[in-house]
C-alpha positions, 0 to 999 in steps of 0.5 A: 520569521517567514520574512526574514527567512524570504529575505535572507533566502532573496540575499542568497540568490541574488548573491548567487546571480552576483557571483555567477555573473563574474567572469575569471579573469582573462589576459589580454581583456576581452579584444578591445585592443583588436580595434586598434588594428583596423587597417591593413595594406595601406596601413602605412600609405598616405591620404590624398588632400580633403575631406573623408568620411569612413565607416569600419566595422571591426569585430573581433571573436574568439572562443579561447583565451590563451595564459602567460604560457600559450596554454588554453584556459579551461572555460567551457563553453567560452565566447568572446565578442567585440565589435566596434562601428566606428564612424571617423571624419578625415582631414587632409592638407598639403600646404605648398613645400610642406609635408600632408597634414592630417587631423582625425577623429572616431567615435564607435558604437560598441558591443562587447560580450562574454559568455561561458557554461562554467562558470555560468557567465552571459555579459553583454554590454553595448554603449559608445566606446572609447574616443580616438583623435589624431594627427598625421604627418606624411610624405609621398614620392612617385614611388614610396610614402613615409607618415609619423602620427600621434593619437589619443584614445580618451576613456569616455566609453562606460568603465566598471572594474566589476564587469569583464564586457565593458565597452570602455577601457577605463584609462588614457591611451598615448600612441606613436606611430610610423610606417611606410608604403612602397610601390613596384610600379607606376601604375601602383597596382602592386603595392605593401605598407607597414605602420609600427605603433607604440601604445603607452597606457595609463592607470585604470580609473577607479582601479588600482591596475595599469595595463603594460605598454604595448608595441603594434605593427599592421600592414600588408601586401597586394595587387591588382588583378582586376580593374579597380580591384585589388587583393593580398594578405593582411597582417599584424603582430601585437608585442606587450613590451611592459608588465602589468601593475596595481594592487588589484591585478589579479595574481593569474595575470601577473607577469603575462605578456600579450602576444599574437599574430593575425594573417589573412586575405584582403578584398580592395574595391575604388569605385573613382566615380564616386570616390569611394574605396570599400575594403574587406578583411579577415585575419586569423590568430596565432602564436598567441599568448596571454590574450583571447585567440580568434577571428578579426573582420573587418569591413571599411568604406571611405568617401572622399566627400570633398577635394580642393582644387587643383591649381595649376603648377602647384605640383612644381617645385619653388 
């Protein structure tokens, strides 16, 4: 009788733990979607021919989480983090009367985290993430530029429908993109970009649930005001344009339509000798809804490790 008392008293327990360990359900998930909004003023601008390298570091925090009415939920305590090191490789070519092409793709090393005192939560997770390929088709005249991409977020970051802070999303992303840069001089030292994307997601593996499709636009403004160093204000605004679904969608989510809005400075340093470009941004959250409400950094660093020759005449029309 002791023993089957020990071991129900042990079933109790670790039932407790179990269900302390599950976090309520929060609209919007834990901020992976922040890592689709990495760029900022060149957002819309198009690459120089070649090979790059770039490292970005996107972390997003936040210690409130908003419902489908902008209120905040009442979680004590509340702390929310996800943080993506991505390390990209870039290429790109401009093939004589033709448009720039670029293929792209990332992999990051994530960490995701949900803490709160009631109910008593501490999740953390840290694992690959989700990888990221695209193609890029762009154009670039003496003062404007116009690009066109299609990307793919393929779900190989670990997924478990029971845990709030996986570092995967558990399903395919389909994203298209547009957007555009224009210059007001011609040095370039004062420039704006915008890049406008839309994200058809489809149906959570291992779940009955599919998150709504979402509309995103990031970009920004600067200047120069010093040599090589450019500063402005960074932005973006992310729109749910399509209702979440599935047997297993929580009923608080139900009918909750993410919004926000992030603003923010930004730092820009090129470094020409060593064709390197290290940028530094941080937006706020506002206007939120149905989503975690906090703060994105973001640090970036881009080595153009290898340009083609130029040859002379290339530039010229046929």
């Amino acid at each position: 009788m002791r023993t089957l008392a020990t071991l129900l008293g042990c079933t109790m327990m670790l039932s407790t733990v179990a269900a302390a360990q599950r976090s309520p359900p929060i609209p919007g998930g834990l901020g992976l979607d922040t890592w689709t909004r990495g760029l900022g003023i060149d957002a819309g601008t198009q690459g120089p021919p070649g090979l790059q390298l770039i490292y970005r570091l996107i972390d997003f925090s936040a210690n409130t989480s908003r419902d489908g009415g902008g209120h905040a939920l009442p979680i004590p305590g509340l702390n929310i983090g996800a943080r993506a090191n991505a390390l990209a490789v870039a290429f790109t070519t401009k093939p004589h009367g033709a448009p720039y092409f670029t293929a792209v793709a990332s992999l990051p090393l994530a960490i995701v985290s949900f803490d709160s005192d009631v109910p008593p939560v501490a999740l953390e997770n840290t694992g690959l993430a989700d990888l990221f390929a695209g193609l890029r088709v762009g154009w670039q005249r003496p003062r404007y530029d116009v690009v066109t991409a299609y990307s793919v977020y393929a779900p190989t970051g670990n997924f478990d429908p029971q845990d709030a802070a996986s570092v995967g999303r558990g399903y395919w992303i389909n994203q298209l993109s547009l957007g555009g840069a224009i210059v007001f001089d011609r040095t370039k030292d004062q420039r704006a970009s915008v890049l406008i994307s839309y994200e058809r997601n489809q149906p959570r593996r291992g779940i009955e649930s599919k998150r709504g499709d979402l509309l995103n636009m990031q970009g920004g403004a600067g200047a120069s005001v010093y040599k090589n160093v450019t500063a402005g204000v960074a932005g973006y605004v992310l729109w749910q344009v399509a209702d979440d679904r599935g047997a297993d969608l929580p009923p608080a989510l139900i009918g909750a339509h993410t919004r926000a809005f992030g603003l923010g400075p930004e730092l820009d340093v090129t470094i020409p000798k060593l064709r390197m470009r290290v940028d530094l941004r941080a937006e706020w959250d506002f206007g939120v809804v149905a989503h975690p409400q906090g703060l994105l950094f973001v640090l970036g660093v881009q080595s153009l490790v290898w340009m083609p020759a130029i040859v002379a005449g290339a530039g010229k029309a046929p």
